[in-house]
C-alpha positions, 0 to 999 in steps of 0.5 A, spaced: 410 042 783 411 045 789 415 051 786 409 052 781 404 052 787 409 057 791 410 062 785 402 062 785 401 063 792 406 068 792 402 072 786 396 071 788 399 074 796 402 080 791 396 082 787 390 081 792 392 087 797 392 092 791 384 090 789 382 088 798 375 092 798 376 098 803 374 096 810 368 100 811 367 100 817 373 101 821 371 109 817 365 109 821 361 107 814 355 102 816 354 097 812 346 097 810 345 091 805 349 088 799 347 088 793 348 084 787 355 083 784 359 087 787 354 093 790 353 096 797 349 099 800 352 104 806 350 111 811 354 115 814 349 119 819 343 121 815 346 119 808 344 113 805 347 111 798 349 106 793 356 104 791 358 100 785 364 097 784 366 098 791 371 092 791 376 097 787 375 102 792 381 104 795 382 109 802 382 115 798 376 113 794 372 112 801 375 119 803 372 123 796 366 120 798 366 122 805 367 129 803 362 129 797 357 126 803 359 132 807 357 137 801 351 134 799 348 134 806 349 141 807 345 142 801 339 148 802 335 147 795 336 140 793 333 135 797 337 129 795 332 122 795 337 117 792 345 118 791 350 113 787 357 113 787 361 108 781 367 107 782 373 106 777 380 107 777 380 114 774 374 117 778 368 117 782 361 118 778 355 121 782 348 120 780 344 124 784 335 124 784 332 129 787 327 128 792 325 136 792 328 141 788 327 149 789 330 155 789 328 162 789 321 161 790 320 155 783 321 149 783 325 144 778 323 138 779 320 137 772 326 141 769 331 136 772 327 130 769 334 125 769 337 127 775 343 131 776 351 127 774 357 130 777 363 127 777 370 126 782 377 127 779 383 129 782 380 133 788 375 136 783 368 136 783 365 137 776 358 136 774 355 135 767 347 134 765 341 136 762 335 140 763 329 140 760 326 146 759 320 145 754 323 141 748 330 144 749 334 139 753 340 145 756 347 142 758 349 144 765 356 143 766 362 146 770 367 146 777 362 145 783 363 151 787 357 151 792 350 149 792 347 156 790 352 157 784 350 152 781 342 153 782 342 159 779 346 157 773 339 152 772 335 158 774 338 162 768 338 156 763 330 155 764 328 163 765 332 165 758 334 159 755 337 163 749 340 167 752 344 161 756 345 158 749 349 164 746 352 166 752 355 159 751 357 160 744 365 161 742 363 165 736 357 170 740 362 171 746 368 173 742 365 179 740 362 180 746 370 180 748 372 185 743 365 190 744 368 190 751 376 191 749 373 197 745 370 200 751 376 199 755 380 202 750 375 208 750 375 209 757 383 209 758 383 214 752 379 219 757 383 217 763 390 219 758 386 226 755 386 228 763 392 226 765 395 231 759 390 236 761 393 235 768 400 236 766 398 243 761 394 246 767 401 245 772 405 248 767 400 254 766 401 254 774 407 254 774 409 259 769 403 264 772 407 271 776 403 268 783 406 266 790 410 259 790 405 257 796 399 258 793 401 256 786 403 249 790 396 249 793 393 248 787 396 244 783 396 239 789 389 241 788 388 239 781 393 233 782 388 231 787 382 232 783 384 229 776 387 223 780 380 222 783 377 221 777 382 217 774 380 212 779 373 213 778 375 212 770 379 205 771 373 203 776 368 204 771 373 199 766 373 195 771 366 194 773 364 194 766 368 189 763 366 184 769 359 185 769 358 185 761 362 179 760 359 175 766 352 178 765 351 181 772 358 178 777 358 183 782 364 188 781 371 186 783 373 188 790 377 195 791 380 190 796 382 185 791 384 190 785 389 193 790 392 186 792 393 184 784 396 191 784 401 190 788 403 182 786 404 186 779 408 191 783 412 186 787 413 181 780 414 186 774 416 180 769 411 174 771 407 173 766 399 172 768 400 165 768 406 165 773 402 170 777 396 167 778 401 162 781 404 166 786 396 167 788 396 159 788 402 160 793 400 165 798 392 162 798 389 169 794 382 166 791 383 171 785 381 168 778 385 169 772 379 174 768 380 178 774 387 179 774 387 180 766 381 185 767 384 190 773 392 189 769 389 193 763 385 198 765 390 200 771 397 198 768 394 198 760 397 191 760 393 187 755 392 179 756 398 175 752 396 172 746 
């Protein structure tokens, strides 16, 4: 009898750790109410919030939360009247009521009828809800970046929203894909017609009865002028299919495009994947569209199938 009595307090030791609910307090968490089963009511500084299933929480669950509070109060254009975490052993959800909602000048609180839901999973943020707007019920859903990233995605949904739902669709985006890589294709042939035009106009250079240094002076002059608008070419390629396939995203940087070039340069037999690796590493934000965009109009490399 002992022996059972033993075994059974030497489990209960062993398992009851593993679910002790997290010490609130000691993380300067401050206890505001219980509510009934296992929730609990808690505020950090100006933010207040309900925790569902907080007996299952674990220190990194009151981490996460702590850096979603940070977030959430930093907000500009969401105003925040009710916030719930539900714990489980996978991931955190987020229920959010705005208490005011506006952004550009209009307001969305008769948009966001259901309130916001996000989601926290292995360090990411996502969210994924519903909108209304008129008798169309819009999903909104993606990686959390920042406030005003998602505000504008609600604002493109309730101005135009067909537009946002073809824009969505995997059909209507593969052909916007393929007019784009037609218009590249067009653009690179005429970068291709004036390098050739260069390489005739050296050799009739060349050939000419004129003196050596002004024969160099030229064609120093027309390499200059054919590799301006060279550049000027592979810009346009790299404008237009940035801003035609993400309707309206700001042009890549010269910045950005020289560092991609030179990670190519620096790593000739990477693939995109293990390239955006390397970025990974050396802490470069740089998103894989980018480096697909400049790589084929700069080097002609295509995406890998």
């Amino acid at each position: 009898m002992m022996k059972k009595i033993l075994c059974a307090f030497i489990i209960a030791a062993t398992i009851i750790p593993l679910y002790a609910a997290v010490d609130w307090g000691s993380k300067g968490f401050q206890t505001v109410a219980h509510g009934e089963e296992d929730d609990i009511v808690l505020q950090k500084g100006a933010m207040r919030f309900l925790v569902i299933n907080q007996s299952v929480a674990t220190d990194a669950d009151a981490a996460a939360i702590e850096k979603m509070n940070a977030i959430f109060s930093s907000w500009q254009f969401i105003k925040i009247r009710s916030l719930k975490y539900v714990i489980s052993s996978s991931s955190i959800d987020v229920f959010i009521i705005p208490r005011s909602f506006e952004y550009n000048g209009a307001s969305y609180m008769d948009n966001a009828v259901a309130g916001l839901q996000l989601s926290y999973t292995g360090e990411t943020l996502r969210y994924s809800f519903r909108i209304r707007r008129g008798e169309l019920f819009l999903k909104i859903s993606g990686a959390y970046i920042e406030e005003e990233v998602l505000c504008k995605k609600i604002e493109e949904a309730v101005k135009d929203p067909q537009s946002f739902i073809q824009r969505r669709d995997a059909d209507f985006l593969l052909t916007k894909i393929e007019r784009i890589e037609e218009k590249i294709d067009s653009l690179i042939g005429e970068d291709l017609k004036l390098d050739q035009r260069l390489k005739e106009e050296i050799t009739v250079l060349k050939a000419a009865d004129v003196k050596h240094d002004e024969t160099d002076q030229q064609i120093t002059q027309k390499l200059n002028r054919t590799t301006d608008v060279s550049n000027k070419t592979r810009t346009v390629v790299v404008a237009y299919a940035n801003n035609h396939l993400f309707y309206g995203a700001n042009p890549i940087p010269q910045e950005k495009i020289s560092k991609i070039l030179q990670m190519r340069k620096n790593n000739p037999s990477l693939t995109i994947d293990e390239l955006m690796k390397k970025f990974e590493e050396a802490e470069y934000k740089v998103t894989k569209k980018e480096v697909e965009i400049v790589l084929q109009a700069y080097t002609n490399e295509f995406k890998e199938k």
